[in-house]
PDB file of N, CA, C and O in Angstrom:
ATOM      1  N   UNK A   1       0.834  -1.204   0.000  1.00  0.00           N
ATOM      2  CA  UNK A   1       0.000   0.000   0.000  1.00  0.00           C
ATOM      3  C   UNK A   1       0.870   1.256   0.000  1.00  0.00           C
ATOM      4  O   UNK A   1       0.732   2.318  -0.607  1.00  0.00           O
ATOM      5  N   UNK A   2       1.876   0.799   0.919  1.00  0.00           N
ATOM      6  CA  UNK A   2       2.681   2.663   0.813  1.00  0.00           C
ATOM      7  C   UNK A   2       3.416   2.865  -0.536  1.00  0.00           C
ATOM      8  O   UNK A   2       3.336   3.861  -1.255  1.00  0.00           O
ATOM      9  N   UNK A   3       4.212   1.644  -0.773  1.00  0.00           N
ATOM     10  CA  UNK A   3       4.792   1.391  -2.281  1.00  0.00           C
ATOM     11  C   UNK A   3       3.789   2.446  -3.511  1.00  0.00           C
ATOM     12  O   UNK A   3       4.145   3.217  -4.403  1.00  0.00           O
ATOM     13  N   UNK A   4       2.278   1.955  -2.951  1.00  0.00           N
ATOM     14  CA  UNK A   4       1.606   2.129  -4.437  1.00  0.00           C
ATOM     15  C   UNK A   4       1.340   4.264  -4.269  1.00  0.00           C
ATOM     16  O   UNK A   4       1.478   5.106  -5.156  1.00  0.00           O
ATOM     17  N   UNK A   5       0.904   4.483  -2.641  1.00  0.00           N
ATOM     18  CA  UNK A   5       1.397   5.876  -2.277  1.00  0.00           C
ATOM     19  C   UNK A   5       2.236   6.566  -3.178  1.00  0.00           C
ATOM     20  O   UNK A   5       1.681   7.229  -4.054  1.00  0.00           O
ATOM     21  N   UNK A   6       3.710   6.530  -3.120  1.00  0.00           N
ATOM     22  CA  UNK A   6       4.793   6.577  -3.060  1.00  0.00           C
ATOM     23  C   UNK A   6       4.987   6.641  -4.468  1.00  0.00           C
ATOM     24  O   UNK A   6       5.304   7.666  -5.071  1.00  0.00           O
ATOM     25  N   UNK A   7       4.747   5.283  -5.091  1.00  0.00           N
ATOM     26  CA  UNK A   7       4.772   5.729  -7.328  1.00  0.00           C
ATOM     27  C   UNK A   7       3.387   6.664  -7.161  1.00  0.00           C
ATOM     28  O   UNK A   7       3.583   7.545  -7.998  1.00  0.00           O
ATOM     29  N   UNK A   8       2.242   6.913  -6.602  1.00  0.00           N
ATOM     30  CA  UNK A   8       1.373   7.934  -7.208  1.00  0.00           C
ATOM     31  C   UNK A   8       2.368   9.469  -7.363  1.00  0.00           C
ATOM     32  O   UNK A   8       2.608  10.292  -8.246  1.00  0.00           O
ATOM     33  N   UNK A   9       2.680   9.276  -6.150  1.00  0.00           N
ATOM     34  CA  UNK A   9       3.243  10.988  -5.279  1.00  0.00           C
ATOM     35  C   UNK A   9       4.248  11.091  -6.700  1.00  0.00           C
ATOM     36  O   UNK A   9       3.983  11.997  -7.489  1.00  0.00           O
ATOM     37  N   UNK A  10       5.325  10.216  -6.995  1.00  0.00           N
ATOM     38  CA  UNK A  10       6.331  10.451  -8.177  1.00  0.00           C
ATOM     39  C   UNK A  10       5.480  10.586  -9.517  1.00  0.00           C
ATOM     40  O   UNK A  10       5.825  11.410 -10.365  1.00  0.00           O
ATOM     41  N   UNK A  11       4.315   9.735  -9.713  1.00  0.00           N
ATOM     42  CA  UNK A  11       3.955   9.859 -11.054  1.00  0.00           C
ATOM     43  C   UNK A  11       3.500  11.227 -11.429  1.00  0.00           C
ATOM     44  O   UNK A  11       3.770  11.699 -12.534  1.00  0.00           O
ATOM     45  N   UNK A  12       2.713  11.967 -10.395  1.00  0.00           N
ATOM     46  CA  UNK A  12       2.129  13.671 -10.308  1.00  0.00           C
ATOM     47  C   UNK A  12       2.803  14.312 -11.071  1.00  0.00           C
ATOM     48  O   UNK A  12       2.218  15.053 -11.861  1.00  0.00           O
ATOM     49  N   UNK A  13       4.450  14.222 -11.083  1.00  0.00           N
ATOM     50  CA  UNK A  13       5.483  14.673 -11.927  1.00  0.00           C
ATOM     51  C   UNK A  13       6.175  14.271 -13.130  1.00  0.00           C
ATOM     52  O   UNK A  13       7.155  14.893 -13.539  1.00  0.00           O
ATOM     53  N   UNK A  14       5.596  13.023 -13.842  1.00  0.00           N
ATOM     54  CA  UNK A  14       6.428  12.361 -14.864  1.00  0.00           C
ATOM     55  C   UNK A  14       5.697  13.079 -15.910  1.00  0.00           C
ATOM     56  O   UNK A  14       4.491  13.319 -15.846  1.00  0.00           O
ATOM     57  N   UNK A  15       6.729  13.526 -17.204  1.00  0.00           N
ATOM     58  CA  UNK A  15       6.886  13.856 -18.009  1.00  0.00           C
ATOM     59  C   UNK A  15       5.655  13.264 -19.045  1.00  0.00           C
ATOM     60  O   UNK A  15       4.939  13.907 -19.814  1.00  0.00           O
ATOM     61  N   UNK A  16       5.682  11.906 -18.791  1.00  0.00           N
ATOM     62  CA  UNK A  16       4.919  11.526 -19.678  1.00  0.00           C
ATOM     63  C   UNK A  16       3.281  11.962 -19.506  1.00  0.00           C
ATOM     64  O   UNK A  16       2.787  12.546 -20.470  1.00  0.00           O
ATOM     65  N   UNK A  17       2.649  11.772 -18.638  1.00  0.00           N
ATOM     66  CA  UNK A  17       1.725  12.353 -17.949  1.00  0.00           C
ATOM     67  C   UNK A  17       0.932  13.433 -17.792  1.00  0.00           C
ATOM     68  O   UNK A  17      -0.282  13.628 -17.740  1.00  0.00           O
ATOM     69  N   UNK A  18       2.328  14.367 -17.703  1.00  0.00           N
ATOM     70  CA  UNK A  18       2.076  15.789 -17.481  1.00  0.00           C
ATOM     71  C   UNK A  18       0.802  16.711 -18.550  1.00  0.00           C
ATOM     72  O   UNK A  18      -0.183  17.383 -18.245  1.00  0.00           O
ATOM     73  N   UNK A  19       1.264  16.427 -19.539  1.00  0.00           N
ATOM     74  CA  UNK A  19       0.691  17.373 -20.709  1.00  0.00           C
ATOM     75  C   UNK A  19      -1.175  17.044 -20.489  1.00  0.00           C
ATOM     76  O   UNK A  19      -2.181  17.753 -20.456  1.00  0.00           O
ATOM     77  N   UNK A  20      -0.934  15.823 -20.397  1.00  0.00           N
ATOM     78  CA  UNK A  20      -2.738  15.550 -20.291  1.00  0.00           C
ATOM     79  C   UNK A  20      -3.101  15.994 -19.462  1.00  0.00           C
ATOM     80  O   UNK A  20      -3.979  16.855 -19.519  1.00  0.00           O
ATOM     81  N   UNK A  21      -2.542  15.563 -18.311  1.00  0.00           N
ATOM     82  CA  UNK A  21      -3.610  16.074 -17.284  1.00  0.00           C
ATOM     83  C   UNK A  21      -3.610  17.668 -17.002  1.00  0.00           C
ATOM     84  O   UNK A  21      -4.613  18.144 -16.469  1.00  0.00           O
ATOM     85  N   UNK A  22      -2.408  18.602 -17.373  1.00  0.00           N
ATOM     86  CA  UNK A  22      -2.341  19.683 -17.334  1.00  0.00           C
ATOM     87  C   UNK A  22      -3.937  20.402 -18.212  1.00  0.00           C
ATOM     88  O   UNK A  22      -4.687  21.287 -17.800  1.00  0.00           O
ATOM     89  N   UNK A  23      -4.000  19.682 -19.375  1.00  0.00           N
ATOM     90  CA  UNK A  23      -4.886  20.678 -20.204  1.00  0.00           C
ATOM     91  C   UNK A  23      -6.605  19.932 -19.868  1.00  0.00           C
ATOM     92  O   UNK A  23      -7.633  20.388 -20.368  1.00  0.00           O
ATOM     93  N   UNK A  24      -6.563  18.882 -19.045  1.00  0.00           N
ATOM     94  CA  UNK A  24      -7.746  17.968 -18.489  1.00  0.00           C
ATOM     95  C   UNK A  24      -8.012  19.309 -16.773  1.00  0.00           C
ATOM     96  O   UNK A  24      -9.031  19.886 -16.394  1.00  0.00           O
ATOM     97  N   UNK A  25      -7.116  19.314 -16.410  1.00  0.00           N
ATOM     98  CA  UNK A  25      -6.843  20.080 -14.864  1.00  0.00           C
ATOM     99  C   UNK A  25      -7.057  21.998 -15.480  1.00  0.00           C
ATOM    100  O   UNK A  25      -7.472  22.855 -14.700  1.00  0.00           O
ATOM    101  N   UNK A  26      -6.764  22.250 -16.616  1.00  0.00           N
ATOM    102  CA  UNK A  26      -7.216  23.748 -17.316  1.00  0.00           C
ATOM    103  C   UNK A  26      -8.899  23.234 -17.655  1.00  0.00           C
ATOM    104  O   UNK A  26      -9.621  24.143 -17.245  1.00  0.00           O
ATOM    105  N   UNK A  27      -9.438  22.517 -18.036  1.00  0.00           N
ATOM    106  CA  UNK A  27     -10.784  22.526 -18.603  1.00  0.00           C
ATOM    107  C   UNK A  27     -11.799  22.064 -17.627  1.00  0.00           C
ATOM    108  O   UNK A  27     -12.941  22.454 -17.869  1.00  0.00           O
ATOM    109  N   UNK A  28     -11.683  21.522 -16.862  1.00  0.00           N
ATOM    110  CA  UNK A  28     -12.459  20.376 -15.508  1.00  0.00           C
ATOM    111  C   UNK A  28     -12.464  21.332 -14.970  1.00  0.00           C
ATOM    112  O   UNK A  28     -13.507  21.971 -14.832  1.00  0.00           O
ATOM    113  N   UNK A  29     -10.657  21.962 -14.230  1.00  0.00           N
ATOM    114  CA  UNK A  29     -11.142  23.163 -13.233  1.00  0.00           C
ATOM    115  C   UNK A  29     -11.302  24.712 -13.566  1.00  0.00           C
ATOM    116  O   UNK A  29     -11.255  25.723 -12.866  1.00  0.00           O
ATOM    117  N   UNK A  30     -11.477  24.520 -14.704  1.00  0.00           N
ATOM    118  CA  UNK A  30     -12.166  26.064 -15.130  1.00  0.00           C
ATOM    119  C   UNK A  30     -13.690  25.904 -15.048  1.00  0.00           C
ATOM    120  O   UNK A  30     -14.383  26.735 -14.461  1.00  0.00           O
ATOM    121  N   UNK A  31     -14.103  25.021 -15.538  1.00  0.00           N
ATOM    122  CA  UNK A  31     -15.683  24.606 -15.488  1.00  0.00           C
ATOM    123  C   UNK A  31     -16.193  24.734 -13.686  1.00  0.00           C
ATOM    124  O   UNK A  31     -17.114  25.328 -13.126  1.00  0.00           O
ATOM    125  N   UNK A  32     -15.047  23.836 -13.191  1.00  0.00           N
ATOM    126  CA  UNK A  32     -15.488  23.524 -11.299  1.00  0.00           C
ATOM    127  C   UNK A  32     -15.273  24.991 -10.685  1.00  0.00           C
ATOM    128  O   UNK A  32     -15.967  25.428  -9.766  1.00  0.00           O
ATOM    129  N   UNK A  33     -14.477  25.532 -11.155  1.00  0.00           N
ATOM    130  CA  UNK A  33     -14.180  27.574 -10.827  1.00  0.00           C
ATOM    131  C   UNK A  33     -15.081  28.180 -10.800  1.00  0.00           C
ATOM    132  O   UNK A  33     -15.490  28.799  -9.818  1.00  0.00           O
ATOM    133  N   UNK A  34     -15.637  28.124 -12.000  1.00  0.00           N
ATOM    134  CA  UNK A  34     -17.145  29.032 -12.594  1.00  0.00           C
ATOM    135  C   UNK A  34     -18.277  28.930 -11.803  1.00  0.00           C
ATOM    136  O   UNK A  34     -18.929  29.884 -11.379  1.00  0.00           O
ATOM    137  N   UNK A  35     -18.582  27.302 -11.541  1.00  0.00           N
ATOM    138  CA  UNK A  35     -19.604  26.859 -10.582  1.00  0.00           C
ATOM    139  C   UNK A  35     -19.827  27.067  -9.250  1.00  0.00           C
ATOM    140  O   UNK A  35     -20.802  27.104  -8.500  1.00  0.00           O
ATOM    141  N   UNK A  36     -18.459  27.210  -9.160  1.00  0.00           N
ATOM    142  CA  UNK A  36     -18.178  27.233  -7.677  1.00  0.00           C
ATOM    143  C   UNK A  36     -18.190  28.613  -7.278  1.00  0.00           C
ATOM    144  O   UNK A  36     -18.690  28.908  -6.192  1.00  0.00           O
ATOM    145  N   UNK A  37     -17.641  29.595  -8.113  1.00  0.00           N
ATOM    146  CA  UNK A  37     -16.773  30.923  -7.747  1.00  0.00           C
ATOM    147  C   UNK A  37     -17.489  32.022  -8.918  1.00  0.00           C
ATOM    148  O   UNK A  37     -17.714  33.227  -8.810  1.00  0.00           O
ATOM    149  N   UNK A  38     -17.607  31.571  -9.462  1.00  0.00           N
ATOM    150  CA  UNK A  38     -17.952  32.861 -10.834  1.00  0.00           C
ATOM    151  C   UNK A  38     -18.988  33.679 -10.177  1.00  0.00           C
ATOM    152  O   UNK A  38     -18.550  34.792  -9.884  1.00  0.00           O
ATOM    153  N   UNK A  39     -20.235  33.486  -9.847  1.00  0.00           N
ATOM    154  CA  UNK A  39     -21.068  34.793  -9.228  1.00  0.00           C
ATOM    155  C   UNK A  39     -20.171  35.339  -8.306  1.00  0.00           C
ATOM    156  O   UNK A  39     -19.973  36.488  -8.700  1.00  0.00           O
ATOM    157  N   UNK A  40     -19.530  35.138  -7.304  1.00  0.00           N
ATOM    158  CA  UNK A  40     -18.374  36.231  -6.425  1.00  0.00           C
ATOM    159  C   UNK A  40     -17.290  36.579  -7.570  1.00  0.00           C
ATOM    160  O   UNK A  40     -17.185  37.802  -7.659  1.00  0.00           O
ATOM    161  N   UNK A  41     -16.640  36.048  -8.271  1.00  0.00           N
ATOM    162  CA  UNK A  41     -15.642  36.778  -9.477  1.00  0.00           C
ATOM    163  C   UNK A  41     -16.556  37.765  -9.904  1.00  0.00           C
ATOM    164  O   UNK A  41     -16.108  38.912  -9.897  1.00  0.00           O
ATOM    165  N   UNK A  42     -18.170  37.554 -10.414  1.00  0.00           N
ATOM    166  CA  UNK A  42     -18.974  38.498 -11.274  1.00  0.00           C
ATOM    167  C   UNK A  42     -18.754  39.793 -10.187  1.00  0.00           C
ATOM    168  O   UNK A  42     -18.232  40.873 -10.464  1.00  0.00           O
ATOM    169  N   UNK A  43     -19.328  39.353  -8.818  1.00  0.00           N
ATOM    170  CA  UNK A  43     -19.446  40.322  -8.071  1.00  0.00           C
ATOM    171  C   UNK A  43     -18.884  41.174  -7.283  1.00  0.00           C
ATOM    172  O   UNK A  43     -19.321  41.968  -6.450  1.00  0.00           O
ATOM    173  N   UNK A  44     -17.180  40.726  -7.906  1.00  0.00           N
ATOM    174  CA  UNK A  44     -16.217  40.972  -7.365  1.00  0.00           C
ATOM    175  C   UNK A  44     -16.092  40.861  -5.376  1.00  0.00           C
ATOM    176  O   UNK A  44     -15.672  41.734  -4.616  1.00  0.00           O
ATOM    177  N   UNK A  45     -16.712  39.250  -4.970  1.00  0.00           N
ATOM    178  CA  UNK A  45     -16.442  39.160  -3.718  1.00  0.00           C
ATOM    179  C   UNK A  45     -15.779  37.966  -3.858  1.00  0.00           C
ATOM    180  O   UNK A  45     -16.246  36.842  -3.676  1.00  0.00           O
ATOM    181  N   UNK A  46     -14.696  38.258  -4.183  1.00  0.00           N
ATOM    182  CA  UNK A  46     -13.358  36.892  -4.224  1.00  0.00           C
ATOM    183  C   UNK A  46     -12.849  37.581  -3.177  1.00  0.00           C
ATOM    184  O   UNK A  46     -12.309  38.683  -3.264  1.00  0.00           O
ATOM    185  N   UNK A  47     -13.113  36.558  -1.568  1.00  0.00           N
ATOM    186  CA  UNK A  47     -12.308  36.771  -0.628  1.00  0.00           C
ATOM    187  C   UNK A  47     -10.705  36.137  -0.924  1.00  0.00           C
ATOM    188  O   UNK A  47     -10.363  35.367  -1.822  1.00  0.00           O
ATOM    189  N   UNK A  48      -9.873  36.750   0.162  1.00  0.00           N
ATOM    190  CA  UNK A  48      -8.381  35.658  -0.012  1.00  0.00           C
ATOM    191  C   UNK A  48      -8.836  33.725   0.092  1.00  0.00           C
ATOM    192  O   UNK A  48      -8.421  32.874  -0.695  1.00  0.00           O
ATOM    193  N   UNK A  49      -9.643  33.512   1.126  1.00  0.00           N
ATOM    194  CA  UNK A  49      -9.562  32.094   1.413  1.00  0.00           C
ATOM    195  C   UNK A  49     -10.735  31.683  -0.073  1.00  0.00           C
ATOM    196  O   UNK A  49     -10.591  30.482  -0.303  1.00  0.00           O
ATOM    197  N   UNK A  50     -11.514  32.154  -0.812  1.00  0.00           N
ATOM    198  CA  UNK A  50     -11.832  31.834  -2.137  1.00  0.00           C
ATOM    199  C   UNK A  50     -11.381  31.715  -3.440  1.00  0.00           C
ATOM    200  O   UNK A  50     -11.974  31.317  -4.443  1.00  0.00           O
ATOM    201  N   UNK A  51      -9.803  32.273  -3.227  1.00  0.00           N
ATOM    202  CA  UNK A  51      -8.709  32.692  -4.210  1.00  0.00           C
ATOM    203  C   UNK A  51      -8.069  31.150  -4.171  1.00  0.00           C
ATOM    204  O   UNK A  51      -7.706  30.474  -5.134  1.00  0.00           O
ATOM    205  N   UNK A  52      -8.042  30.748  -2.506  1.00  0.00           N
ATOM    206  CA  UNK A  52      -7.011  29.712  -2.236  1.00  0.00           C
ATOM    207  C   UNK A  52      -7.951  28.329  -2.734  1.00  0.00           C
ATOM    208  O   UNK A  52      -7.515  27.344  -3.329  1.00  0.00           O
ATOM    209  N   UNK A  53      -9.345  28.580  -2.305  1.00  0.00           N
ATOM    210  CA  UNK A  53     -10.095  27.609  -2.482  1.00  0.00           C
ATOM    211  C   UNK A  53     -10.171  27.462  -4.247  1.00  0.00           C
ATOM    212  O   UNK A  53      -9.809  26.376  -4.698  1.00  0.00           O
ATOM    213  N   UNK A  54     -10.614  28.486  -5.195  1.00  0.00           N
ATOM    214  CA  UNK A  54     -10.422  28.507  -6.968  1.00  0.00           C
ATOM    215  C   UNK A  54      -9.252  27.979  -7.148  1.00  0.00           C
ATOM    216  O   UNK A  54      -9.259  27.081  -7.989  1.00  0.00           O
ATOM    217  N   UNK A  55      -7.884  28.284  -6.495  1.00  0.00           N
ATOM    218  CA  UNK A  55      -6.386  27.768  -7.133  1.00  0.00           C
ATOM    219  C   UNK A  55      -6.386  26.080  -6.919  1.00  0.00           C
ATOM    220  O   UNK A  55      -5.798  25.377  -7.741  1.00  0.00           O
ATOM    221  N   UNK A  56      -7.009  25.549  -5.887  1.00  0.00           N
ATOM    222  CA  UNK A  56      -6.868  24.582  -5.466  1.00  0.00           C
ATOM    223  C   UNK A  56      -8.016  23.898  -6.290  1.00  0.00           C
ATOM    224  O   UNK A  56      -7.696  22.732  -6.055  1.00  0.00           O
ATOM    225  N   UNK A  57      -8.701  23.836  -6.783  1.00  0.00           N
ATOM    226  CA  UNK A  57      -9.650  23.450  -7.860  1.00  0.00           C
ATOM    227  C   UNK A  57      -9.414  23.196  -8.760  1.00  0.00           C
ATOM    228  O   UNK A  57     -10.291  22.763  -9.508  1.00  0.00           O
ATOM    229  N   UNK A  58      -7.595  23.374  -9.345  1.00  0.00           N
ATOM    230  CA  UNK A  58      -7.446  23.004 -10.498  1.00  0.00           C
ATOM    231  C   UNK A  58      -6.754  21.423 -10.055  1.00  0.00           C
ATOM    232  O   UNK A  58      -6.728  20.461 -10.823  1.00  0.00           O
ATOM    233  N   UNK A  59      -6.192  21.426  -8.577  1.00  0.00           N
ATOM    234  CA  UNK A  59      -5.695  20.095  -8.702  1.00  0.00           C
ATOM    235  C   UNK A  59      -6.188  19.426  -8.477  1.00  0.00           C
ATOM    236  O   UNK A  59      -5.397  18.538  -8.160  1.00  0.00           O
ATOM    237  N   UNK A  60      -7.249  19.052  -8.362  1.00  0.00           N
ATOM    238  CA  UNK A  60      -8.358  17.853  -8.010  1.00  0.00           C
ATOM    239  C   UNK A  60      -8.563  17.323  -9.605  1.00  0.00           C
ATOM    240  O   UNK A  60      -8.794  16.114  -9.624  1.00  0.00           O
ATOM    241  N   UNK A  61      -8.538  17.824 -10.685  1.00  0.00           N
ATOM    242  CA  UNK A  61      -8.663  16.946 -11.713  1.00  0.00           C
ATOM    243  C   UNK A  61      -7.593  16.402 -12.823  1.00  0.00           C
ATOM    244  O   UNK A  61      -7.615  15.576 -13.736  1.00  0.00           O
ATOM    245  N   UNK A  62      -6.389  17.550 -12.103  1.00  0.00           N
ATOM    246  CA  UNK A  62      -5.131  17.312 -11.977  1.00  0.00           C
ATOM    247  C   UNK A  62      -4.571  15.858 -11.717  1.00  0.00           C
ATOM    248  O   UNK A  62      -3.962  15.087 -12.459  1.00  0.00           O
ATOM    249  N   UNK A  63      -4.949  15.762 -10.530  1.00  0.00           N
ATOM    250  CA  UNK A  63      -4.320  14.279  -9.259  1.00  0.00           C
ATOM    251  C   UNK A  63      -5.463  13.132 -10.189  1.00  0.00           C
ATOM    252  O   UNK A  63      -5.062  11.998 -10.449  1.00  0.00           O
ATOM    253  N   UNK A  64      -6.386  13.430 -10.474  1.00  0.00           N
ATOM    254  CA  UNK A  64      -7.600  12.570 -11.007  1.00  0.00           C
ATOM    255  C   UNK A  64      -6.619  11.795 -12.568  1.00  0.00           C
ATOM    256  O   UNK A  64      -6.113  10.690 -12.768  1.00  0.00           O
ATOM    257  N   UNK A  65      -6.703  12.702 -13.153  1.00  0.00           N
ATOM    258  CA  UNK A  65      -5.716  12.430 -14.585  1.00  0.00           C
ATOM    259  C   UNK A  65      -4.845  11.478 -14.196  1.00  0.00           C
ATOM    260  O   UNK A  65      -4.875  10.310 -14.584  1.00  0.00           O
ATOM    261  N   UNK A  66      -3.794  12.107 -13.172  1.00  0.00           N
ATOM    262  CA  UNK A  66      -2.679  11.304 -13.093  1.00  0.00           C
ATOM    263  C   UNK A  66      -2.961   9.757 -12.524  1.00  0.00           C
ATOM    264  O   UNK A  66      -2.204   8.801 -12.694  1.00  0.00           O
ATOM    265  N   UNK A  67      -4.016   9.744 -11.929  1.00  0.00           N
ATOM    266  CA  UNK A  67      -4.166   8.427 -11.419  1.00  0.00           C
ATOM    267  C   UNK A  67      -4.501   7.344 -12.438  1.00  0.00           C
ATOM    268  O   UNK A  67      -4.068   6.194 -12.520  1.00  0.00           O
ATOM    269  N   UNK A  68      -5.620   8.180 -13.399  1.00  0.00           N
ATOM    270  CA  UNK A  68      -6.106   7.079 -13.873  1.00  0.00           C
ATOM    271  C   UNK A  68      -5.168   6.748 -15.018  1.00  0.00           C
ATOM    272  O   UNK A  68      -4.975   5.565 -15.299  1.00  0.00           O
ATOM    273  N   UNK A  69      -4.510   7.822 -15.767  1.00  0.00           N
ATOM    274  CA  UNK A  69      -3.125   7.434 -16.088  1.00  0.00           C
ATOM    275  C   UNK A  69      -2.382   6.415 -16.245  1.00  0.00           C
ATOM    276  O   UNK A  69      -2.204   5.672 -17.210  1.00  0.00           O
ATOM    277  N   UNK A  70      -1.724   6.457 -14.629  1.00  0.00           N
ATOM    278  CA  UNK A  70      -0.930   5.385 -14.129  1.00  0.00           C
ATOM    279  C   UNK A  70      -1.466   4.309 -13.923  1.00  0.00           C
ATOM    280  O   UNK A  70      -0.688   3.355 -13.899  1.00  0.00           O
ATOM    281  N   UNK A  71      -2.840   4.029 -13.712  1.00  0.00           N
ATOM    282  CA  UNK A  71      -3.413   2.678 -12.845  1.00  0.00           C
ATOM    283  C   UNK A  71      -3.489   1.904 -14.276  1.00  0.00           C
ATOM    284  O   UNK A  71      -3.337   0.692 -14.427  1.00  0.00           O
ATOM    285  N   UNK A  72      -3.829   3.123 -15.570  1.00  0.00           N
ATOM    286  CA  UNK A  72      -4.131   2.191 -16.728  1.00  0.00           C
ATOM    287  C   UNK A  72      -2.805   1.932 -17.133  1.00  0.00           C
ATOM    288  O   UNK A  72      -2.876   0.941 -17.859  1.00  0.00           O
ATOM    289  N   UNK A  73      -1.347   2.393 -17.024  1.00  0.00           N
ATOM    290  CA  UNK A  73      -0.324   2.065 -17.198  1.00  0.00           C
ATOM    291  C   UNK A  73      -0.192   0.532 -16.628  1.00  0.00           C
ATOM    292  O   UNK A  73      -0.109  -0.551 -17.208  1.00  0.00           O
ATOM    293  N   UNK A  74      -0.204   0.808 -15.608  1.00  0.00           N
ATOM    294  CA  UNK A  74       0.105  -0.690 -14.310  1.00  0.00           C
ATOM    295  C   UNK A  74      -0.883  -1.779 -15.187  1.00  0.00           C
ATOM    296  O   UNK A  74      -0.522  -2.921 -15.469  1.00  0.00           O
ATOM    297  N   UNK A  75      -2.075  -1.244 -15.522  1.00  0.00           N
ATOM    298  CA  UNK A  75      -2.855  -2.389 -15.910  1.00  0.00           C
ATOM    299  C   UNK A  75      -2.380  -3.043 -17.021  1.00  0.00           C
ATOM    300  O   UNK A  75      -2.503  -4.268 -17.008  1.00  0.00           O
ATOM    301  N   UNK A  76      -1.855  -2.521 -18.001  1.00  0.00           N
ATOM    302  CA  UNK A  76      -0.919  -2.952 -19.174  1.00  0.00           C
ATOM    303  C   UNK A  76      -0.063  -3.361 -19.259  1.00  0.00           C
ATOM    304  O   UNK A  76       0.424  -4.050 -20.155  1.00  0.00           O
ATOM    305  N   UNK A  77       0.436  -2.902 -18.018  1.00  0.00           N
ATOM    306  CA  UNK A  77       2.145  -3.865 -17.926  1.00  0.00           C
ATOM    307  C   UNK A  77       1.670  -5.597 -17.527  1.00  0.00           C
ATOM    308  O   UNK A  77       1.973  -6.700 -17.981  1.00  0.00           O
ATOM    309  N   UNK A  78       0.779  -5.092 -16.436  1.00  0.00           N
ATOM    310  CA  UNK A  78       0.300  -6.540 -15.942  1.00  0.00           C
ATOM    311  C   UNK A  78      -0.128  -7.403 -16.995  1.00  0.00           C
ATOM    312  O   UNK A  78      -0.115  -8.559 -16.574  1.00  0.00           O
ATOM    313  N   UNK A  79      -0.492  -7.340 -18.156  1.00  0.00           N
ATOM    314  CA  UNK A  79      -1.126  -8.086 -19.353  1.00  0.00           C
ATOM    315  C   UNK A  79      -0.181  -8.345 -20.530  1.00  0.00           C
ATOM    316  O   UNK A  79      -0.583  -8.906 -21.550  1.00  0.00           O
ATOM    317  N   UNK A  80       1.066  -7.932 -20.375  1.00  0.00           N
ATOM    318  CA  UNK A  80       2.055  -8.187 -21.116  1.00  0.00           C
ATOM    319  C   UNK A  80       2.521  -9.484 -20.496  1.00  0.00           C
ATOM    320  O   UNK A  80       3.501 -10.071 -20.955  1.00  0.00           O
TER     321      UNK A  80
END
């Protein structure tokens, strides 16, 4: 279990990876931003802790990408 921890935490950063989930983590959390945050952006009541809460919205589909990613990686190796 910590092993499988441990390759997630490294995969977040592999090269190969990156590009997808970067432009999956721009479109998911621009959509989850809007929903969440856009009437206070409209209304200009973006407190600081709503700034932190919008920035942090992009990595939730971010970490999502990368998982399923890797798990479908692992699953392929296993079938070779």
């Amino acid at each position: 279990m910590l092993t499988n921890i441990i390759d997630y935490w490294q995969n977040l950063f592999n090269p190969q990876f990156r590009l997808s989930a970067i432009k999956v983590a721009f479109c998911v959390g621009t959509i989850l931003f809007l929903i969440n945050h856009g009437n206070a952006l409209i209304t200009e009541n973006m407190t600081r802790q709503r700034w932190i809460s919008a920035i942090l919205t992009y990595f939730i589909p971010y970490g999502v990408n990368i998982h399923g990613q890797w798990t479908s990686q692992l699953k392929r190796q296993e079938n070779l």
